[in-house]
C-alpha positions as CSV (number, residue, x, y, z in Angstrom):
1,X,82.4,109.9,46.2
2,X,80.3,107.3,45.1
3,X,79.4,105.7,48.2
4,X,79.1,109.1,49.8
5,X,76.3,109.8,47.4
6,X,74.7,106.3,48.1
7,X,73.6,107.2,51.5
8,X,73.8,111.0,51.5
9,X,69.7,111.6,50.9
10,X,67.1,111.9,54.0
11,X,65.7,110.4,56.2
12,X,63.1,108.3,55.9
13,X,63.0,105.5,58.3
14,X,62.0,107.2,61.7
15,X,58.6,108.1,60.0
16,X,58.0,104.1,58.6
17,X,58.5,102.5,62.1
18,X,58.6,105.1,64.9
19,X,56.5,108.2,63.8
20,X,57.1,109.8,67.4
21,X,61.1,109.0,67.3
22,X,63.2,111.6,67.1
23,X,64.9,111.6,63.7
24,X,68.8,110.7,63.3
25,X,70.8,114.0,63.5
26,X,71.9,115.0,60.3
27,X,75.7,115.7,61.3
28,X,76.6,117.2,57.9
29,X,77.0,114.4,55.3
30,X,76.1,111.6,57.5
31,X,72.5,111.9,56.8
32,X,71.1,108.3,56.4
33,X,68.4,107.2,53.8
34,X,66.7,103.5,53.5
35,X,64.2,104.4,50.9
36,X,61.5,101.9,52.0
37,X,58.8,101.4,49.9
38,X,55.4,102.4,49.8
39,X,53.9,99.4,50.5
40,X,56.4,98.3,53.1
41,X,56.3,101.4,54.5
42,X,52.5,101.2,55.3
43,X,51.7,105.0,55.6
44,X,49.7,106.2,58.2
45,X,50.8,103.4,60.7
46,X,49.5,105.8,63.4
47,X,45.5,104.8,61.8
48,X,43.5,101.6,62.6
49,X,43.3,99.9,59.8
50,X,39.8,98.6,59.2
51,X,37.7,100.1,62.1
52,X,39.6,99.4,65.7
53,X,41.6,96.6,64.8
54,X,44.7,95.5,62.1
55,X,45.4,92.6,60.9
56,X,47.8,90.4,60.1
57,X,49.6,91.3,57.0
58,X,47.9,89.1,54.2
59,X,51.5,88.2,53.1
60,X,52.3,86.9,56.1
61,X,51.7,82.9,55.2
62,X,52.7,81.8,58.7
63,X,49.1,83.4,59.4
64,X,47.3,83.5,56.8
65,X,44.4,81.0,58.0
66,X,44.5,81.4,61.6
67,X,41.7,82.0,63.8
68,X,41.4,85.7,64.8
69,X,40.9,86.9,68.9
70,X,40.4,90.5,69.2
71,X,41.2,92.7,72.8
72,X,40.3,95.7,73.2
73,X,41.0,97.7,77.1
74,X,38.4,99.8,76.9
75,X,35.7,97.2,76.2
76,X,33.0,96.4,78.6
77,X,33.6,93.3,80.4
78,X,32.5,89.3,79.6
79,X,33.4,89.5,75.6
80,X,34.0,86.8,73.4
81,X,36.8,87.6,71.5
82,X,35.1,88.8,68.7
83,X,35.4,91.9,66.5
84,X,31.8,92.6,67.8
85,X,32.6,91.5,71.3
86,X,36.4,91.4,71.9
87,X,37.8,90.5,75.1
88,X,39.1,93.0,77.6
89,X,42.1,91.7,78.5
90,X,45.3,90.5,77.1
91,X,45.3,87.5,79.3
92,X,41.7,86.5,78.2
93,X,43.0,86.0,74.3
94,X,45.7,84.1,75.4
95,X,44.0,81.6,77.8
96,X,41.4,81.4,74.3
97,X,44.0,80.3,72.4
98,X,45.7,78.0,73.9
99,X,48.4,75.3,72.2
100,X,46.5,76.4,68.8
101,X,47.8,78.8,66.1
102,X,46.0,82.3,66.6
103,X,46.5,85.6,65.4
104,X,45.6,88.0,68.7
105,X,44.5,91.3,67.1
106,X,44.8,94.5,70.3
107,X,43.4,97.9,69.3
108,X,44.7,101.0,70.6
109,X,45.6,101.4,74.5
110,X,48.1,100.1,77.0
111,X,48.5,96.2,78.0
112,X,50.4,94.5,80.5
113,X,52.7,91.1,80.0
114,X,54.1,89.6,80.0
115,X,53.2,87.5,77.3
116,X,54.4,84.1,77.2
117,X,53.1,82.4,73.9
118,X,52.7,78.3,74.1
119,X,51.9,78.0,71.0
120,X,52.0,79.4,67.4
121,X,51.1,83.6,68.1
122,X,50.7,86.5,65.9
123,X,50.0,89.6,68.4
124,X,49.5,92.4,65.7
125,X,48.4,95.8,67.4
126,X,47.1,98.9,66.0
127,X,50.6,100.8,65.8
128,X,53.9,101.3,67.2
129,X,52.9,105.1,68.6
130,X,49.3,103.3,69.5
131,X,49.5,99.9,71.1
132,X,51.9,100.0,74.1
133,X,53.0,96.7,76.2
134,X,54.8,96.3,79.0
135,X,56.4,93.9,81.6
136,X,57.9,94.3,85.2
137,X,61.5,94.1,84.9
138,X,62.3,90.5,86.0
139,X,60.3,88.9,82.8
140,X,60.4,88.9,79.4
141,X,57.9,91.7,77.6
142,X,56.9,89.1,74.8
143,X,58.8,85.4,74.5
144,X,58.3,82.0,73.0
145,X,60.0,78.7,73.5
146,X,59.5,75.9,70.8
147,X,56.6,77.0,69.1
148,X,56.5,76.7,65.5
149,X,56.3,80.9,64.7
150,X,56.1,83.9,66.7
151,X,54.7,87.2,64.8
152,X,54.5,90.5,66.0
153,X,53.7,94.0,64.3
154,X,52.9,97.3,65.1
155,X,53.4,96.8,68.6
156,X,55.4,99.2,71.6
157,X,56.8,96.7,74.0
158,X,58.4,98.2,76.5
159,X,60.7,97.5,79.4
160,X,61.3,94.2,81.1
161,X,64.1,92.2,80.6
162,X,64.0,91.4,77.5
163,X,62.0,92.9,74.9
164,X,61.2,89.7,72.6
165,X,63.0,86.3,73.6
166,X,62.6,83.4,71.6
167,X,64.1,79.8,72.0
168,X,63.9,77.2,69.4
169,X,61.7,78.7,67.8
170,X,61.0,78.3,63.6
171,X,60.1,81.5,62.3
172,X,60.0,85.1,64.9
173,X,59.3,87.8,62.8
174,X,59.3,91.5,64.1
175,X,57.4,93.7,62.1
176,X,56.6,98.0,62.2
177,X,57.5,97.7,65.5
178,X,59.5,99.2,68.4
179,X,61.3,97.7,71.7
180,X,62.2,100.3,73.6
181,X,63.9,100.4,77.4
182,X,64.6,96.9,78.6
183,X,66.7,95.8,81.7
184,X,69.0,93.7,79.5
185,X,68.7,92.8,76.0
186,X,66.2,94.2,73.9
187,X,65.5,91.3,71.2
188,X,66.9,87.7,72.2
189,X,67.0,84.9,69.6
190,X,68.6,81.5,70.4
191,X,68.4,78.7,68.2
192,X,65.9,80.3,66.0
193,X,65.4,78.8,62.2
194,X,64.7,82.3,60.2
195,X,64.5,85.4,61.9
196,X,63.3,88.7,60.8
197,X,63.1,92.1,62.2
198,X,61.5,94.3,59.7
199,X,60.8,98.6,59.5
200,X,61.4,98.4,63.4
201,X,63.4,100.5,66.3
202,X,65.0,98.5,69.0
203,X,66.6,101.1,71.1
204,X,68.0,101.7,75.3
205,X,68.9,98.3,76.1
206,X,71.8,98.0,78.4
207,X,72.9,94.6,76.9
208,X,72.5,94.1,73.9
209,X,70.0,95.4,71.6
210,X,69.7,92.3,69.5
211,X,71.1,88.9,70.6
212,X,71.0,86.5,67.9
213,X,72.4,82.9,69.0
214,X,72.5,80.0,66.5
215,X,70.2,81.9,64.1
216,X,69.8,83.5,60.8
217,X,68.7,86.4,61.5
218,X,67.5,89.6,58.9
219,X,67.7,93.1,59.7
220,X,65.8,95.2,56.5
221,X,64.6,98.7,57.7
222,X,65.8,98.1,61.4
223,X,67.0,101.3,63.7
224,X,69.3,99.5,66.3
225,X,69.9,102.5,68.8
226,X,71.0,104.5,70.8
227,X,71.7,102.4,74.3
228,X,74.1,101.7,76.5
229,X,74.3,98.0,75.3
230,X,75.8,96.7,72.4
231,X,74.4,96.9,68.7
232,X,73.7,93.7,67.0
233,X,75.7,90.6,68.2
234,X,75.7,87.1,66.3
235,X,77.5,84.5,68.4
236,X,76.8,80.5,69.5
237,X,75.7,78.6,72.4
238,X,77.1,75.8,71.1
239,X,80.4,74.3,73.0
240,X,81.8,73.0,69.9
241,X,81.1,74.2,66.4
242,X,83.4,71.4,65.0
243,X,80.9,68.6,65.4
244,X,77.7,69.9,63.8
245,X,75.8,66.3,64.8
246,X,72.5,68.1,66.8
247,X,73.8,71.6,66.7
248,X,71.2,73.9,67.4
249,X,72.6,76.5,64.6
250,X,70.8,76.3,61.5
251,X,74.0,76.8,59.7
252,X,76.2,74.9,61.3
253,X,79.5,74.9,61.7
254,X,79.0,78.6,61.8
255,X,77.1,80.1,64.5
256,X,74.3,82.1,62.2
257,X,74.1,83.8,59.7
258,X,73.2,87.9,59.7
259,X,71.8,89.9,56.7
260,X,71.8,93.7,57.5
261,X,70.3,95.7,54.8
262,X,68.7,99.5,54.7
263,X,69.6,99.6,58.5
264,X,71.1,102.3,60.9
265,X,73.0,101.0,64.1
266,X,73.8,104.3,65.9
267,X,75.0,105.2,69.0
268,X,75.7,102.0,70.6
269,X,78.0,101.0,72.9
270,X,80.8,99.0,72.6
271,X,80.6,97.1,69.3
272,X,78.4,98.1,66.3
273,X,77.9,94.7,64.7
274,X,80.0,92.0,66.8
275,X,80.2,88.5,64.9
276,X,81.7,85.7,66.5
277,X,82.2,82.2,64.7
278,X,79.4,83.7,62.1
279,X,79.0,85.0,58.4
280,X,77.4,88.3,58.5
281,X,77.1,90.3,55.2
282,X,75.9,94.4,55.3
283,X,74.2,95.9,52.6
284,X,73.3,99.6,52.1
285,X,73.5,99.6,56.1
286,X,74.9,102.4,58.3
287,X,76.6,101.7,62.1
288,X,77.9,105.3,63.0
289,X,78.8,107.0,66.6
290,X,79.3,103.5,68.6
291,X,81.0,104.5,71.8
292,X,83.5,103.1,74.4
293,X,81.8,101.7,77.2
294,X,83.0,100.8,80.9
295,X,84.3,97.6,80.2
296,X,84.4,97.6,76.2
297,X,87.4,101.1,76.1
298,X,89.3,99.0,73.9
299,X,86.6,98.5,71.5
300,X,83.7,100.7,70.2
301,X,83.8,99.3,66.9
302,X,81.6,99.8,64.2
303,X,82.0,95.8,63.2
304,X,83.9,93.4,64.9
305,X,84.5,90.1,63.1
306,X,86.1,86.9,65.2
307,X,86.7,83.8,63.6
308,X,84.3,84.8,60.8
309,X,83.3,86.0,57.2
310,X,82.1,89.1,56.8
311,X,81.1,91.4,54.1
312,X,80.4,95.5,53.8
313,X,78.9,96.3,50.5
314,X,76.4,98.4,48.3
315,X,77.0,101.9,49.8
316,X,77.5,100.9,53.7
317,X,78.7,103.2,56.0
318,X,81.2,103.0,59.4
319,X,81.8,106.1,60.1
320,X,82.3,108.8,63.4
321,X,82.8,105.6,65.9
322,X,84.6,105.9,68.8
323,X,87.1,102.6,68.1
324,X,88.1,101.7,64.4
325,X,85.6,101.7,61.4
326,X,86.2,96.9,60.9
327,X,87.8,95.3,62.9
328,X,89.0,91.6,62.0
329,X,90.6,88.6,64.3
330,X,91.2,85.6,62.3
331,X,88.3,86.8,60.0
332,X,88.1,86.7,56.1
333,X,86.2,89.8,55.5
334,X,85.3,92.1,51.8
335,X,84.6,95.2,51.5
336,X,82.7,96.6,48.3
337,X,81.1,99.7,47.8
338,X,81.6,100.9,50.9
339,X,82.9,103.9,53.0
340,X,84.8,104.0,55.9
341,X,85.6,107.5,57.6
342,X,86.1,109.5,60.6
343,X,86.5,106.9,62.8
344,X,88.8,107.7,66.1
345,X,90.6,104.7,65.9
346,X,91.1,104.4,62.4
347,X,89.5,102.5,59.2
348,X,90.5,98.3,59.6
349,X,92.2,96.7,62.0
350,X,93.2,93.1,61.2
351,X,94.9,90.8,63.3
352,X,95.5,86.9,64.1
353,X,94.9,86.0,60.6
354,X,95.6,82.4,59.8
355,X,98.5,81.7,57.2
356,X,98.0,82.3,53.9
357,X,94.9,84.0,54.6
358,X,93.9,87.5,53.0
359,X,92.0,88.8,55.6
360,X,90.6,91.9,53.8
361,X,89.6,92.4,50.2
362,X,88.4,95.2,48.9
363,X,86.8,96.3,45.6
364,X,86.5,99.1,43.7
365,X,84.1,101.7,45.2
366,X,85.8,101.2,48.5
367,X,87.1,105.0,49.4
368,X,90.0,104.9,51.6
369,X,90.9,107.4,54.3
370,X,93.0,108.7,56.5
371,X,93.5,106.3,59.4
372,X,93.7,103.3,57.7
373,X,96.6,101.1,58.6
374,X,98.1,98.1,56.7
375,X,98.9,95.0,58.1
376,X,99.7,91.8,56.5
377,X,97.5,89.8,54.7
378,X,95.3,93.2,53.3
379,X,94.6,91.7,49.3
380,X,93.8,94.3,47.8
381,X,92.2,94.4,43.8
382,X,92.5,97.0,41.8
């Protein structure tokens, strides 16, 4: 069908933000396709741009006129931070910059965190498969808490407890980038104004792979997966959503807002997408092959919506999960364009819906199959 054909094309996106990932199987028909642009794409990601260091995308107006520190490890000792004469640690750069806005530029090696920025930080290394950093397992690879913007691109953070964590924070964008094998979560956001995690992989977290608390948060290019943790969850802090009066959700009385477009959430565990008191819309995405975990055998979802709005749309896929393709408590969700298939469970499952509520609508392009049971309240629009 239509939808089928949307997504049926290949692969594209392990080569734009993980050229040494191993490349989703193509499992007949379910071969997944983002199509990223040339100029997103930044080919050759594995070469340093310029001579050992990259920039700062020139785009990137959070950084545009910030002072640039460069590390390189293999260095000789007693640099200054410059290109000429960079420093040879990590820690060096950071002491440097201080409170002040700085873009922290790492050429190719291995660098140890963690990294705890104190004030505005872009940390822009030379590629995801050539700049590797790491924590110990107790701390945070990379985090930031009320800073004004934390930017970081073609980086490899791995392990620790959390890949990236950020706290009342104003803009966090990740960028051609991959977190890869935390303790915990691998991408924490809470209370974060705009949110971004661009052409990146976040994959073997055992909690979540991306937290995202009383934010709006985009996913454009993103490979969430595989892990033992959950996919992508969007849920509040906040004890009462009712009384928005210094809420620390930007989009109060919801608890953030999610934007999931070009993206592949595979082989997850437990819940897919789960949004709770949120809007979340999906756009050309894919969440395929979630699986039942431990304490989640009721669930493996491919998008779980509680006491929220959601929307599938534009040639997005749930398909081959473990639990049911959407599944809805009190939530007022559309689907459009999309297909929904093969999913052990079966294709919606809506429930608790208030009175006089629709809690499904669909448009045409939605394909219907086998498995999809009708409850009350499904509006459907011919």
């Amino acid at each position: 069908g239509a939808a089928a054909d949307a997504v049926a094309v290949d692969a594209t996106l392990a080569d734009a933000a993980a050229p040494d990932a191993e490349a989703p199987p193509p499992g007949d028909r379910w071969v997944v396709s983002f199509d990223l642009a040339a100029d997103r794409a930044e080919a050759g990601q594995s070469e340093v741009a310029g001579d050992r260091f990259r920039d700062a995308r020139p785009d990137d107006p959070v950084a545009a006129d910030w002072p640039r520190l460069h590390v390189d490890g293999a260095a000789a000792a007693g640099g200054d931070g410059s290109a000429e004469r960079p420093f040879q640690t990590l820690a060096e750069a950071l002491t440097a910059a201080g409170p002040a806005p700085t873009v922290v530029r790492l050429a190719r090696g291995d660098y140890l965190g963690p990294v705890t920025a104190v004030g505005p930080l872009a940390l822009v290394g030379a590629g995801a498969d050539a700049t590797r950093l790491t924590a110990p397992a107790g701390a945070p690879v990379v985090s930031a808490t009320g800073t004004a913007s934390l930017l970081l691109s073609h980086l490899h953070l791995v392990g620790g407890e959390v890949g990236v964590e950020a706290e009342d924070v104003g803009v966090v964008v990740l960028r051609q980038s991959r977190v890869e094998g935390p303790t915990r979560d691998g991408v924490v956001l809470r209370a974060v104004r705009l949110a971004g995690i661009f052409d990146s992989v976040v994959r073997g977290a055992s909690g979540a792979h991306v937290r995202s608390l009383d934010t709006r948060l985009s996913l454009d290019g993103a490979w969430i997966g595989p892990g033992a943790g959950r996919g992508v969850v969007l849920g509040t802090s906040e004890p009462d959503l009712a009384d928005c009066a210094g809420a620390r959700s930007p989009v109060c009385p919801e608890s953030g807002l999610l934007l999931v477009d070009r993206s592949l959430i595979q082989e997850v565990t437990g819940v897919g997408v789960d949004v709770d008191h949120g809007v979340a819309h999906l756009s050309r995405a894919r969440v395929e092959g979630v699986r039942a975990g431990i304490e989640d055998v009721a669930l493996a979802s491919g998008v779980r919506c509680v006491q929220s709005r959601a929307w599938v749309t534009n040639g997005s896929v749930l398909a081959g999960n473990a639990g049911v393709g959407f599944e809805g408590a009190t939530c007022r969700s559309a689907l459009d364009g999309a297909l929904i298939a093969d999913n052990m469970g079966g294709g919606v499952d809506l429930y608790a819906l208030n009175e006089g509520d629709a809690g499904l609508r669909a448009f045409p392009g939605l394909e219907w199959f086998p498995g999809l049971e009708w409850f009350p309240g499904l509006e459907w629009f011919p």
